[in-house]
C-alpha positions in Angstrom: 0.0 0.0 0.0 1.1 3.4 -0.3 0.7 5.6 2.2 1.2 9.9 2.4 2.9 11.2 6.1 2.1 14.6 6.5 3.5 15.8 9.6 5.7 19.5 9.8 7.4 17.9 13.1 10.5 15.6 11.9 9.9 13.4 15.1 6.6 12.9 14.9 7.0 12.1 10.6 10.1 9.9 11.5 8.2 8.0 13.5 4.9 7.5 11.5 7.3 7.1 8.2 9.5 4.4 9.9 6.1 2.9 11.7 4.6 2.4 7.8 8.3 1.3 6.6 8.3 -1.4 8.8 5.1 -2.9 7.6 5.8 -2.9 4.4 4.4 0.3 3.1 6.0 2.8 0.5 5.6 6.0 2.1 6.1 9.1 0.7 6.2 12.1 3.4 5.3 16.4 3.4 6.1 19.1 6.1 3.3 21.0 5.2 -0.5 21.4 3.5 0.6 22.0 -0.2 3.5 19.9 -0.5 1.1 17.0 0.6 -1.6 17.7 -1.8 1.0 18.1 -4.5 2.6 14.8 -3.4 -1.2 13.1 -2.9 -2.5 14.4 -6.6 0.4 13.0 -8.3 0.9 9.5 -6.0 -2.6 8.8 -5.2 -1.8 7.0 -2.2 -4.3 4.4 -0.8 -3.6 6.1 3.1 -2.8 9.4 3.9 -1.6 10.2 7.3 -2.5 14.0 8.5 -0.9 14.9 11.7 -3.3 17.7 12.9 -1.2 20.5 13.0 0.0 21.0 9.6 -0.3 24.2 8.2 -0.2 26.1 4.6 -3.3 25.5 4.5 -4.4 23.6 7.8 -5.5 19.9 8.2 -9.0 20.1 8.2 -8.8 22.1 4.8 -6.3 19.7 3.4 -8.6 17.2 4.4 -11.0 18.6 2.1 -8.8 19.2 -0.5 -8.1 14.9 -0.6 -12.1 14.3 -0.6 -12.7 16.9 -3.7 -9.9 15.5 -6.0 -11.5 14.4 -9.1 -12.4 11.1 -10.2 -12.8 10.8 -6.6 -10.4 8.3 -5.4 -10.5 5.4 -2.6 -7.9 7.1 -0.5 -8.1 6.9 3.6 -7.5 9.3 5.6 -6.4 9.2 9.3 -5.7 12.5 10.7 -3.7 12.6 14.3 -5.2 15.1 16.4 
């Protein structure tokens, strides 16, 4: 499966990213809002991981970025709060 980090705190990505590694995952990872959604339009990963205090622009808008893409995909998204 592949599975989007976005995290802005290198712990906390590390630590998903090597958490998703280890279970066999290719993971691709974003400090912030619009580097995820770039990475997540061109990827289309089947998990995307949103640590809830990303910014530029915020989680929850991020969030609603993944859900409007068009076709609308089959991607999960579990945001850390």
């Amino acid at each position: 499966m592949k599975v989007l980090v976005i995290a802005p705190l290198e712990p906390v990505r590390t630590l998903l990213v090597r958490v998703a590694e280890e279970a066999g995952h290719a993971v691709l990872a974003a400090l912030a809002g619009d580097d995820g959604l770039a990475l997540f339009e061109r990827e289309r990963p089947q998990l995307v991981v949103l640590d809830g205090d990303v910014v530029a622009p915020d989680a929850l808008e991020v969030c609603r970025r993944i859900r409007a893409v068009e076709p609308p995909g089959d991607a999960f998204v579990l945001m850390l709060t």
